[in-house]
DSSP file (Angstrom, degrees, kcal/mol; ACC not computed):
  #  RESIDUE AA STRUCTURE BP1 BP2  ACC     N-H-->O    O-->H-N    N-H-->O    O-->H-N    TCO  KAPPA ALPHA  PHI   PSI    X-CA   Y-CA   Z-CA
    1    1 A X     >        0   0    0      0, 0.0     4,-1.7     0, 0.0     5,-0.1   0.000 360.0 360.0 360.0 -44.6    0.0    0.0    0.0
    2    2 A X  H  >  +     0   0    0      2,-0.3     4,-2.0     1,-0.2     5,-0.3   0.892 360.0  63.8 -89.9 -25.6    2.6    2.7    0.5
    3    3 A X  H >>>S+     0   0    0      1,-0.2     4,-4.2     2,-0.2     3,-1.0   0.992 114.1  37.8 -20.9 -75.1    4.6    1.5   -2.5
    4    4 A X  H 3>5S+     0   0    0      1,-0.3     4,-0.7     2,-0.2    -2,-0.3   0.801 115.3  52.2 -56.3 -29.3    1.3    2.6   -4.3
    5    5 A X  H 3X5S+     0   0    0     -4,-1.7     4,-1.4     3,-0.2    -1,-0.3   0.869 115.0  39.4 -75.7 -55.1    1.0    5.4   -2.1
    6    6 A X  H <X5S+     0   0    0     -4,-2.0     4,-2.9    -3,-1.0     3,-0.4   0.952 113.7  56.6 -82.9 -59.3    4.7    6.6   -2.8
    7    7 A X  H  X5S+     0   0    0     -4,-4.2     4,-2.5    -5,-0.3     5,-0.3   0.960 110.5  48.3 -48.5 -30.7    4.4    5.6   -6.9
    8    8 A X  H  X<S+     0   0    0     -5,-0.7     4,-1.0    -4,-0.7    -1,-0.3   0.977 102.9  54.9 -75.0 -35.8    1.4    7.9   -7.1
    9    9 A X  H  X S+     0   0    0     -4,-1.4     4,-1.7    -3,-0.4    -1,-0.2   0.675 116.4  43.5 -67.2 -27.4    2.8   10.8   -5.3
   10   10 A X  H  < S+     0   0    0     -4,-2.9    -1,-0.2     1,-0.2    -2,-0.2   0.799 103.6  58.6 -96.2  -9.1    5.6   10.6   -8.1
   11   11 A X  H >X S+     0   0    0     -4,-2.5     4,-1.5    -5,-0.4     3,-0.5   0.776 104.5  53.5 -56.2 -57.8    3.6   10.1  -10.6
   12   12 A X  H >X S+     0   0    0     -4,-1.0     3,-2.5     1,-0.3     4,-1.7   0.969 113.7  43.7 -55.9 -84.3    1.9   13.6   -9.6
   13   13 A X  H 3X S+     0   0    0     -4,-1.7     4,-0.8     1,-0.3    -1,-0.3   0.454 104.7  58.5 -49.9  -4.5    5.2   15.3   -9.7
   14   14 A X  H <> S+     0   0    0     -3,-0.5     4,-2.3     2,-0.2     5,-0.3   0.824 118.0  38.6 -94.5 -39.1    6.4   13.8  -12.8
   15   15 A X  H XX S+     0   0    0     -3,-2.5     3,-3.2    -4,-1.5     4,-1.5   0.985 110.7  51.5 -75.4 -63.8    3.2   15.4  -14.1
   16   16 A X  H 3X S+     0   0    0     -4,-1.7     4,-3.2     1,-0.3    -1,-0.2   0.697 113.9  46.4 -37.4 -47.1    3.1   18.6  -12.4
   17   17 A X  H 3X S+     0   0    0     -4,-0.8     4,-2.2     2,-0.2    -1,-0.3   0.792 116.8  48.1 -87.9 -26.6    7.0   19.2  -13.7
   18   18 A X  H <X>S+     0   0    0     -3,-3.2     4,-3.4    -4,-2.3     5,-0.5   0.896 113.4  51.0 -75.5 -35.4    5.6   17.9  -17.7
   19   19 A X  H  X5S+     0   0    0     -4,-1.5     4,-5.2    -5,-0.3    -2,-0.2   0.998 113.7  38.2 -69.6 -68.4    2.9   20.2  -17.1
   20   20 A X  H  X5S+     0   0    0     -4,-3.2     4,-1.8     2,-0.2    -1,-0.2   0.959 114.4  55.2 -37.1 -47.4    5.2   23.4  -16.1
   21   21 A X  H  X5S+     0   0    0     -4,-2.2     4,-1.0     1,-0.3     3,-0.3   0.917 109.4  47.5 -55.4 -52.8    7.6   22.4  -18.7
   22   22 A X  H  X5S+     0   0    0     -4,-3.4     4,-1.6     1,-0.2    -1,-0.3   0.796 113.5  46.4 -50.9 -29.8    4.5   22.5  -21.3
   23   23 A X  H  X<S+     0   0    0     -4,-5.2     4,-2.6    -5,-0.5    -1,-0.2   0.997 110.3  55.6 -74.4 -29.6    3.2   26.1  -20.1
   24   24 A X  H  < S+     0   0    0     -4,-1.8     4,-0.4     1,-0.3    -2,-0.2   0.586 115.1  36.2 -78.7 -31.0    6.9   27.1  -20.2
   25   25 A X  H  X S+     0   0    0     -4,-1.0     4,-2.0     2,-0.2    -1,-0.3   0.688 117.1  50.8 -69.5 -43.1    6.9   26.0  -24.0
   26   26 A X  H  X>S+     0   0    0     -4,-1.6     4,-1.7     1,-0.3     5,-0.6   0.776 109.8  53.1 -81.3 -34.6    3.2   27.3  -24.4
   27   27 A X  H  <5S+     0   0    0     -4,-2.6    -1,-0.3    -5,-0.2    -2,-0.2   0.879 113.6  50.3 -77.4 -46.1    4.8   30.8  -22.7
   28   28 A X  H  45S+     0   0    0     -4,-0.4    -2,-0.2    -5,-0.2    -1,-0.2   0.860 113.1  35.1-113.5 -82.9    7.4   30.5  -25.5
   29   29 A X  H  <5S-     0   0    0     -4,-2.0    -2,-0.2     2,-0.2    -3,-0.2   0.858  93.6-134.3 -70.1 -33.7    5.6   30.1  -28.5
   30   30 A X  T  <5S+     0   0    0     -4,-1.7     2,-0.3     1,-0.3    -3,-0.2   0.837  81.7 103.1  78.8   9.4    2.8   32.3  -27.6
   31   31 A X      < -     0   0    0     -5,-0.6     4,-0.4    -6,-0.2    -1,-0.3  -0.965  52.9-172.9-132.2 135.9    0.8   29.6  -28.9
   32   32 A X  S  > S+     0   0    0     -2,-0.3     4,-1.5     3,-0.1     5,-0.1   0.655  92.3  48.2-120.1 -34.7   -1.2   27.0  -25.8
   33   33 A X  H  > S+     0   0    0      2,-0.2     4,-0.8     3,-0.1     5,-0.1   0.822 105.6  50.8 -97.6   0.3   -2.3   24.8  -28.3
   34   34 A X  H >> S+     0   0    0      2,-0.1     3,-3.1     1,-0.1     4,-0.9   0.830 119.5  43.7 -61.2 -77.7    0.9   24.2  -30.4
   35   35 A X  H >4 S+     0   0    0     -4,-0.4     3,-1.7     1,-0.3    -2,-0.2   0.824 103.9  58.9 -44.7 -37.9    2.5   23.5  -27.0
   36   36 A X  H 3< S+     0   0    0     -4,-1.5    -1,-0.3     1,-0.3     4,-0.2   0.939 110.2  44.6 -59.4 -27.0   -0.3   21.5  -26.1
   37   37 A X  H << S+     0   0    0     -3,-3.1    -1,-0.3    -4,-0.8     2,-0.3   0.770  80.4 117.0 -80.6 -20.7    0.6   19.0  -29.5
   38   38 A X  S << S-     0   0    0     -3,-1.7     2,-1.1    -4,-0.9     3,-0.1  -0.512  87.0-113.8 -84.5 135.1    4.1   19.0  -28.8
   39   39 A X        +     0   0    0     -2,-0.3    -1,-0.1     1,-0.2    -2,-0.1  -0.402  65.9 144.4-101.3  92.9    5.0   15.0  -28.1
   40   40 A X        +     0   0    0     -2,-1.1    -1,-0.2    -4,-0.2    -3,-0.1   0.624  53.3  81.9 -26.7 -61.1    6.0   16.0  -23.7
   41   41 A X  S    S+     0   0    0     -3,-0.1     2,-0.1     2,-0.1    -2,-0.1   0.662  71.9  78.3 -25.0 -55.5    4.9   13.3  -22.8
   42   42 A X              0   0    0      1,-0.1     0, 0.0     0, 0.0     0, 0.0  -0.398 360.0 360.0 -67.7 159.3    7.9   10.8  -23.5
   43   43 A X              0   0    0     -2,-0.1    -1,-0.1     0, 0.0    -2,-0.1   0.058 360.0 360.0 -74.2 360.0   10.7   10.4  -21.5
């Protein structure tokens, strides 16, 4: 249970940090849905 408990909490931050990264791109371009298409997501 706290495995899952701990994966999920990093899971959160792994998004939260893709999520900045994308406004930061979005902030960039001046554009929120080009960023939003651009492939973030992967590793």
């Amino acid at each position: 249970m706290d495995k899952f408990l701990f994966s999920g909490i990093h899971t959160r931050k792994r998004i939260m940090k893709y999520m900045s990264y994308r406004d930061r791109i979005c902030n960039l371009l001046s554009s929120c849905p080009a960023g939003k298409d651009l492939p973030l997501w992967k590793d």
